[in-house]
N, C-alpha and C positions, 0 to 999 in steps of 0.2 A: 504493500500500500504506500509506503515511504515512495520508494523507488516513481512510481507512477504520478506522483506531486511535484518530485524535483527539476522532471525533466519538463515537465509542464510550467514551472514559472520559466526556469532557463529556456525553453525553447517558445515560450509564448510567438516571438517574430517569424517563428519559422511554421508553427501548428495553425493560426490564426485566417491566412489567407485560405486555408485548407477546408475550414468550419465557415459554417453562415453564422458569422458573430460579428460585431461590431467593427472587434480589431483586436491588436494583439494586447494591448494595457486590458483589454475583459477578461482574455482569454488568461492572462499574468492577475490579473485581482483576484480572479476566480480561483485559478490554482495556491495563490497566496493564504486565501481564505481558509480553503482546503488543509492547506498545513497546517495551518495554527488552530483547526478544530481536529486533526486529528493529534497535533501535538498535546492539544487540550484531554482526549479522549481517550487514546490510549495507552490505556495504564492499569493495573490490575483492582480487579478481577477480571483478566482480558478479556474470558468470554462470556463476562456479559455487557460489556461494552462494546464491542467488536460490528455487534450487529448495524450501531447507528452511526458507528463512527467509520464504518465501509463504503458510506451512502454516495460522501463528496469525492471518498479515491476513486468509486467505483466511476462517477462521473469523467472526474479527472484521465483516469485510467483511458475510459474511453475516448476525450476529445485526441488524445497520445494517439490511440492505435487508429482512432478514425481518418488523422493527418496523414498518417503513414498509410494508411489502405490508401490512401486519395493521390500520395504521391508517387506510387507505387507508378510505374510506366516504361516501356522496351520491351528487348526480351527476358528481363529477368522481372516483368510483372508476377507470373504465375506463382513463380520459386518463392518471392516476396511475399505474396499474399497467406500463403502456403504456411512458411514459416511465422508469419504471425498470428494468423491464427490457431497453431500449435502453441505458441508464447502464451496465446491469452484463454486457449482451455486450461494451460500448466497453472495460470493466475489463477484461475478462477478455482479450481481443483484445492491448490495449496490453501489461498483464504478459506477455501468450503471448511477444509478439514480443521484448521488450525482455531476455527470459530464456532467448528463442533454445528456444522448448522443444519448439520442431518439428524439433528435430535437435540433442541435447544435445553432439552430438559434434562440431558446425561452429565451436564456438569454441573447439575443441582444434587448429587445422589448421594456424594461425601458429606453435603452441609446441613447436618441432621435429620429433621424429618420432613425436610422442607421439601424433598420429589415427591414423597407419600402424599402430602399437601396438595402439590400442584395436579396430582393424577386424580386427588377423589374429583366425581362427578356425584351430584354438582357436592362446590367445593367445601360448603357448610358439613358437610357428613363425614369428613375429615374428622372434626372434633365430637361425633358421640361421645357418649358415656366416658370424657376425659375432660383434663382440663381444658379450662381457653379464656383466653383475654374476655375482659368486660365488653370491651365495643362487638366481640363475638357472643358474648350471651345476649346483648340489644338485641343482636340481628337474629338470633335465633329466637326470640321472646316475639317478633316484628311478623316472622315467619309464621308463628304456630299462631298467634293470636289476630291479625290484619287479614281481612281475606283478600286473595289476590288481584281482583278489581279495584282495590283501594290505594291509596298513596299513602307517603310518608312524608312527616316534614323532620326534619333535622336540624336546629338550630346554632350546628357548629361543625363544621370542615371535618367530616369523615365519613369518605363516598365508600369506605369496606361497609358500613351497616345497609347501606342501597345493593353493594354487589352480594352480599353474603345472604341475606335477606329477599335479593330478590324482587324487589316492589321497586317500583317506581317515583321518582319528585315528587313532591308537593309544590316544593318553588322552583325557579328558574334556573339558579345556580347553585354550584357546592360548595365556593366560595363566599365568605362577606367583606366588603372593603368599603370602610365609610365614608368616602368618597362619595359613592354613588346614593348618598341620604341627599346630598343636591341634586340628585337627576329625578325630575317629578315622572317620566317617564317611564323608569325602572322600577319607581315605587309603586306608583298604581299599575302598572302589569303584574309586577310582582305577585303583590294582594289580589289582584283579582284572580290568578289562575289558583293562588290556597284558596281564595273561596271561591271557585270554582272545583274542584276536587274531594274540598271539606275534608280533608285525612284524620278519618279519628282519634290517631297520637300524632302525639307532638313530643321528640325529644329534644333536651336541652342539659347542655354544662354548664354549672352555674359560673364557673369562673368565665369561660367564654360567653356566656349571659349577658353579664355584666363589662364585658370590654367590649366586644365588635358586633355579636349582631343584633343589641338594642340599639347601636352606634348608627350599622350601617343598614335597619329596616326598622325604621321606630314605630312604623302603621303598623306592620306585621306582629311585634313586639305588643303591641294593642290590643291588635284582633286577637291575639292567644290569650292575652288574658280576658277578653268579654266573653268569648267564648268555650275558652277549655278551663277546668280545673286539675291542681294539680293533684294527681292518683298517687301519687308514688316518690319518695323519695330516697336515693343510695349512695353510701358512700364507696369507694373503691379507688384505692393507690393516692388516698389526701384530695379526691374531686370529686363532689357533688354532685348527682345528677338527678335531672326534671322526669317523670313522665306526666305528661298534660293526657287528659281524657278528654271529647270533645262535650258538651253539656246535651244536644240532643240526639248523643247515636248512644242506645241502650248498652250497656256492658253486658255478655250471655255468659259468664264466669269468669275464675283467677286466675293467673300463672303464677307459679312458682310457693315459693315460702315465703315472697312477699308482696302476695296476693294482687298484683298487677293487672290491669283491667284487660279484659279478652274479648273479641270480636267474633269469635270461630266459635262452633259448639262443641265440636271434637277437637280432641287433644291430638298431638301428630308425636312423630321420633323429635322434632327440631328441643321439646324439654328437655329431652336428653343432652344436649350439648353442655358442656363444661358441668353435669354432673359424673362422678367416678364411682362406681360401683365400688358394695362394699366389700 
């Protein structure tokens, strides 16, 4: 990948007429750029980096071999052409291998449990009857009790309780940035598609409550309180956290040992996560 960047800034004057590009200062930016994101990129863990940081050589790589197909001309066209595209199966072979990209997931297999992880389908069933982080017991709580027609609202930056879980938005984004508490635009859409959706729960950390997203949705901050009460409160690893109930969607039973409001009338496997058999 090196190799295929350097001759691209040096030889920008000579690749450039070759390619439909501007000129050769693009063709020399481009490759420029290239270098200092792979200089930036690769670095260990190589293969899991490798993947992104292959994007701009791979580019580079090609404007190289595409000047050279193009100047190819006589009678040693064929022998030319021949020979380079042997060069750039060898390329492409060596990166294949050395980034392991015939199985992204074989250099996961050393680092605990983390390939078992990535193989369960789906990926919540990983954690049965075992431990698991708090933000995986939400989303397993979100799972067995939300029916799947429903949304979620999340009131602080972690899109694992949307993928592990399963459900879908409530609001717009997975971010909050309070900024956009000036954009009248962003606020009333915002609000309007949570009520539009109406998502029964409403989770919330109280430390992040209380910094960015009353900051950066104060109507939303609003509506949850005229509308939801709070069901449930936990603590876990010195943080707080909310569960909001909505006031007119019926609760049809509890989860857990701390009797958290339920949507669903049947219970599923999802209770089972992060509990450990005795």
């Amino acid at each position: 990948m090196w190799k295929s960047r350097s001759p691209g800034v040096a030889g920008a004057w000579w690749i450039a007429p070759r390619l439909h590009v501007p000129g050769p200062r693009s063709v020399a930016a481009f490759s420029g750029f290239a270098l200092l994101v792979g200089w930036a990129m690769i670095r260990n863990p190589f293969q899991a980096r490798v993947a992104d940081a292959v994007v701009l050589s791979s580019i580079s790589m090609g404007c190289l071999f595409g000047s050279m197909w193009r100047g190819s001309n006589g009678v040693a066209t064929l022998a030319r052409r021949v020979i380079l595209g042997a060069v750039l199966v060898a390329v492409i072979v060596i990166v294949g291998r050395s980034g392991r990209f015939e199985n992204p997931l074989t250099w996961t297999k050393g680092i605990g449990d983390t390939y078992r992880e990535l193989e369960a389908a789906p990926p919540l069933s990983h954690y049965l009857d075992r431990q698991a982080r708090f933000t995986l017991r939400l989303a397993a709580y979100v799972r067995d009790c939300v029916p799947e027609s429903d949304r979620l609202l999340v009131l602080w930056f972690e899109p694992e309780i949307y993928y592990f879980s399963e459900r879908l938005m409530a609001q717009r984004h997975l971010v909050f940035a309070p900024a956009w508490s000036a954009l009248a635009h962003e606020q009333r859409e915002t609000l309007d598609k949570i009520d539009r959706f109406k998502p029964p729960l409403v989770l919330a950390r109280q430390s992040s409550l209380d910094e960015y997203a009353r900051a950066t949705y104060p109507g939303v901050i609003a509506y949850v309180a005229r509308h939801y009460d709070v069901a449930a409160r936990v603590r876990d690893a010195g943080e707080e956290y909310l569960i909001y109930a909505r006031h007119d969607r019926p609760i049809v039973r509890t989860f857990g040992s701390g009797s958290w409001p339920c949507y669903v009338e049947h219970r599923s496997i999802w209770a089972r996560v992060g509990e450990t058999p005795p």
